[in-house]
C-alpha positions in Angstrom: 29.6 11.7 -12.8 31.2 8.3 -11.6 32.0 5.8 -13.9 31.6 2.3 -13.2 32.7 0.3 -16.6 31.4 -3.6 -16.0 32.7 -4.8 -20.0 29.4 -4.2 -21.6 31.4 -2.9 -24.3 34.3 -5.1 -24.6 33.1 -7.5 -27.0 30.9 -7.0 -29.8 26.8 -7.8 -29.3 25.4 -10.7 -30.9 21.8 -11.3 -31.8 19.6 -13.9 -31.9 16.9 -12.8 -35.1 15.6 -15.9 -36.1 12.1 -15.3 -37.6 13.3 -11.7 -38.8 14.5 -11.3 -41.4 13.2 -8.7 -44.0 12.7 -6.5 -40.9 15.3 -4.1 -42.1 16.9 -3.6 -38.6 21.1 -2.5 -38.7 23.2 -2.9 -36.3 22.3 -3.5 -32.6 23.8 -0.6 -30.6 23.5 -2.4 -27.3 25.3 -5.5 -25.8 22.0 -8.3 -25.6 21.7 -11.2 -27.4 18.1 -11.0 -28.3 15.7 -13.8 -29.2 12.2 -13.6 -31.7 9.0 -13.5 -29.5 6.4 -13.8 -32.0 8.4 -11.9 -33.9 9.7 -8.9 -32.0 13.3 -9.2 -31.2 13.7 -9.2 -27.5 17.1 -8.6 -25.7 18.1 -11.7 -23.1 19.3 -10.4 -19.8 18.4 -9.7 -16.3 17.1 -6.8 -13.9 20.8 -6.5 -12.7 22.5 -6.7 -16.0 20.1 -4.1 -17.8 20.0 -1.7 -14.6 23.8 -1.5 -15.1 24.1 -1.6 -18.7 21.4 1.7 -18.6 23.4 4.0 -15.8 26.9 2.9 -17.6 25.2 4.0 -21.1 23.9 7.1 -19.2 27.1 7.6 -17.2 29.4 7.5 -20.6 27.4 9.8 -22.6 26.7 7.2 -25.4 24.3 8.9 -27.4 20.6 8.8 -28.3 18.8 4.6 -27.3 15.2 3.9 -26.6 13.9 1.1 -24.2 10.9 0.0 -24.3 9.2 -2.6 -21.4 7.6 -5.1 -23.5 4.9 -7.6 -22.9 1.9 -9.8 -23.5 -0.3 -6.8 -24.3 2.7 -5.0 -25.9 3.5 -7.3 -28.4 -0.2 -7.9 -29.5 -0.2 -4.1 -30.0 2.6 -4.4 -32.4 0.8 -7.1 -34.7 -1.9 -4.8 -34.7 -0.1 -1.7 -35.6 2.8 -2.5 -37.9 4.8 0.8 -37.2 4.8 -0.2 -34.1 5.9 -3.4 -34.5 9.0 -1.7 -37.3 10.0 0.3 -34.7 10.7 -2.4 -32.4 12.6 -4.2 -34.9 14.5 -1.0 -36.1 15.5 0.9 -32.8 16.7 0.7 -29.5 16.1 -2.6 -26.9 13.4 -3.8 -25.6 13.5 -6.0 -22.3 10.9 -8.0 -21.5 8.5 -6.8 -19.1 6.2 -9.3 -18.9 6.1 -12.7 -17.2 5.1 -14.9 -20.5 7.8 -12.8 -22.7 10.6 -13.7 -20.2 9.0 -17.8 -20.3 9.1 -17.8 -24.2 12.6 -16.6 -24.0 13.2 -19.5 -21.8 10.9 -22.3 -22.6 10.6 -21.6 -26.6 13.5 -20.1 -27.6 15.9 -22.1 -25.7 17.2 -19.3 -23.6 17.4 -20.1 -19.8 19.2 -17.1 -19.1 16.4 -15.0 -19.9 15.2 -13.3 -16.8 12.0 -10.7 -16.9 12.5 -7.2 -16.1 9.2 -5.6 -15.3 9.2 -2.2 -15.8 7.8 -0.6 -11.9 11.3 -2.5 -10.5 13.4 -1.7 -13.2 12.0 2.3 -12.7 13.2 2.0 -8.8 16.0 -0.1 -9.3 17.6 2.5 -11.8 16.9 4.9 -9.2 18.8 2.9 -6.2 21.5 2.7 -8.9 21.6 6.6 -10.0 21.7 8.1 -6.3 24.6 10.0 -5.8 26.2 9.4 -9.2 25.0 13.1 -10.3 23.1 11.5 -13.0 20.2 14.0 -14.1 16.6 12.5 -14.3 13.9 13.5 -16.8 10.0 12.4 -15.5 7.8 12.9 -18.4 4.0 12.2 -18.4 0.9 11.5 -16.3 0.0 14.7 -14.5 1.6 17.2 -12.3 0.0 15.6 -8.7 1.4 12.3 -9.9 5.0 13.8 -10.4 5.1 15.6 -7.2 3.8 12.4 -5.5 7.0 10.9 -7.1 9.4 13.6 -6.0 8.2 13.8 -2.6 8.5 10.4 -2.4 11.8 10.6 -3.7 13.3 12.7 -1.5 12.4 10.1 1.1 13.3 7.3 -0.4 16.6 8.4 -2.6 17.2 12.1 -0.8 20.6 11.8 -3.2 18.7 11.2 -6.7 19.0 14.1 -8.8 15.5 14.7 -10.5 16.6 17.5 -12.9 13.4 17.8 -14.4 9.3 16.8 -14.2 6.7 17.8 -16.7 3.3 16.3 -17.6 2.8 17.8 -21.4 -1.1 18.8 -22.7 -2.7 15.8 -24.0 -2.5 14.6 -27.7 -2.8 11.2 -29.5 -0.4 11.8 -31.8 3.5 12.3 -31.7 4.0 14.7 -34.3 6.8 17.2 -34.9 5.4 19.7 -33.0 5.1 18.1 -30.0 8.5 16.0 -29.8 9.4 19.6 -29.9 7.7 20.6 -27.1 9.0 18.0 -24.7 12.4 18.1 -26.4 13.1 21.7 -25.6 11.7 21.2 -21.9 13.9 18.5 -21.3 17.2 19.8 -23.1 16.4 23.2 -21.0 16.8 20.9 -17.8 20.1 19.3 -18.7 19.0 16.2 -18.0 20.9 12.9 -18.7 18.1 10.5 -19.5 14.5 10.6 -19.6 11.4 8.2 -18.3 8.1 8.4 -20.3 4.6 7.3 -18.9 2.5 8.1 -21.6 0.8 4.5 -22.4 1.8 2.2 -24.8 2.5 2.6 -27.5 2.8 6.6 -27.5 5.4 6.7 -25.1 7.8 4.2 -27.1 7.1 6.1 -30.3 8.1 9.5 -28.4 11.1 7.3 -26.7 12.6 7.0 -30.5 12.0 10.6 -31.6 13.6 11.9 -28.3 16.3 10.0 -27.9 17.6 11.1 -31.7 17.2 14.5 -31.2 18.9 14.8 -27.5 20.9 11.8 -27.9 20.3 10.1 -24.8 18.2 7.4 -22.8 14.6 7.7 -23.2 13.1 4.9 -21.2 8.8 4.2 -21.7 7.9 2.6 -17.9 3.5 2.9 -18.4 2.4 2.6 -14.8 5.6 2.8 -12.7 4.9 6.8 -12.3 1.7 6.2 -10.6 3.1 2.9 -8.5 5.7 5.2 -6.8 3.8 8.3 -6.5 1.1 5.7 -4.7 -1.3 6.5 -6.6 -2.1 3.0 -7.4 -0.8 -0.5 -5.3 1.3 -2.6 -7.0 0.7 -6.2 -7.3 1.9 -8.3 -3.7 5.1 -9.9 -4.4 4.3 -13.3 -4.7 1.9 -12.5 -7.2 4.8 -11.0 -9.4 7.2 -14.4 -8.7 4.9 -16.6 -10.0 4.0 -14.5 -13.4 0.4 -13.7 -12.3 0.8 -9.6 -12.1 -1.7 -9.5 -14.7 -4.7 -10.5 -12.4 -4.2 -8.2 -9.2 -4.6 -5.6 -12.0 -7.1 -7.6 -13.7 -8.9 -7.3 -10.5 -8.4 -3.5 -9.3 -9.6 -2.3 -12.9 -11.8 -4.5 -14.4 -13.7 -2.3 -16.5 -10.6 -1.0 -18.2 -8.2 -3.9 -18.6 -10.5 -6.7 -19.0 -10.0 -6.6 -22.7 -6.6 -6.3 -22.7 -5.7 -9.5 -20.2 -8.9 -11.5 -20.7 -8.6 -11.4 -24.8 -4.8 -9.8 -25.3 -3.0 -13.1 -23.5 -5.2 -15.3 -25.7 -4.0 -13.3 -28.9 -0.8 -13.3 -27.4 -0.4 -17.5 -27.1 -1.6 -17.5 -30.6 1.1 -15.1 -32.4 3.4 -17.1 -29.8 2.3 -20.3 -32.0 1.8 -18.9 -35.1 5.6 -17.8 -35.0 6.7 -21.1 -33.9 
């Protein structure tokens, strides 16, 4: 594989954990500063910056990271569930996904370098990045019509990407040994160099953690991106996803399911967002 070194790892990573203390997190083993969104340590940085960061991590074999896509709905989740919320303070990096994340990096936390990187264009962008580097990918999740929708599309869009490996395991709520397992020895078997999980939040980042310590590399949880570039759903137009407004093209293509979630999740969201403050 080719090696493009852009000094992530010249300098030592600084953090920003103000409002976290007690979380028992060690050392960062990525190069973001990171700043406290209602608590959940979130790393500053831009689509361009993480995009390289991940195929240079991927590229020099670096070991075992998980990444999740945070936002709104993802950090409400994590005050709900406080294992969730531990394992976002304890492992890996989380970018921020969502419009208001990325504004209370920059409006709150003082932070005007914070850019968001939504998780469907960090997906494709990694892809434009990994074609013809012979990096392996991993697809994990959804179902097997959506993951041949995204290697057929693949193979128009990046006809150098190497897809080493797709697999949509049998359902199951919970991650338990067996099934890390499972997925674990179908990826390993693939020789694959990194892996993207759409499983929902927050199974796929709890699967992320477990797989990326037992085959030490990337495991990346990116929710709906699978299904945006198999085409089994439309994606949001772009000018709705400039002005931080995503949330209501989906609001208004699946009511029934996501009402609850952007109707009453961004409320709960501005209130953690205060209470932290």
């Amino acid at each position: 594989m080719t090696s493009h070194s852009h000094g992530f790892y010249a300098r030592s990573s600084r953090s920003d954990r103000s409002g976290l203390r007690g979380s028992g997190r060690t050392a960062v083993p990525h190069p973001f500063d990171e700043a406290s969104v209602a608590g959940v340590p979130v790393a500053v940085t831009t689509m361009d910056r993480a995009v390289e960061w991940l195929q240079d991590w991927t590229e020099r074999r670096r070991g075992g990271i998980d990444v999740r896509l945070v936002n709104a709905y993802s950090v409400v989740a994590m005050h709900e569930d406080h294992d969730y919320l531990a394992l976002a303070r304890r492992s890996g990096v989380s970018f921020p996904d969502g419009a208001p994340v990325a504004a209370v990096l920059r409006l709150l936390r003082g932070r005007r370098d914070a850019r968001r990187v939504r998780g469907p264009s960090f997906f494709t962008a990694s892809f434009d990045r990994s074609a013809g580097t012979g990096v392996g990918e991993f697809l994990l999740g959804t179902t097997e019509d959506t993951l041949t929708g995204i290697e057929r599309a693949a193979a128009v869009r990046w006809p150098e990407l190497k897809i080493a490996g797709a697999w949509a395991p049998p359902f199951q709520e919970q991650v338990d040994a067996d099934y890390v397992a499972l997925c674990r020895d179908r990826i390993a078997a693939s020789g694959a160099d990194r892996v993207w999980i759409a499983l929902g939040t927050p199974k796929q980042d709890r699967l992320a953690e477990r797989l990326a310590q037992e085959l030490q590399m990337p495991c990346i949880g990116v929710g709906a991106a699978f299904d945006f570039v198999a085409g089994n759903k439309r994606e949001a137009p772009e000018l709705l996803q400039r002005l931080g407004v995503e949330w209501l093209h989906r609001l208004l293509t699946e009511p029934r399911r996501l009402w609850r979630r952007y109707l009453l999740g961004n409320l709960q969201f501005l209130w953690l967002v205060v209470r932290h403050r």
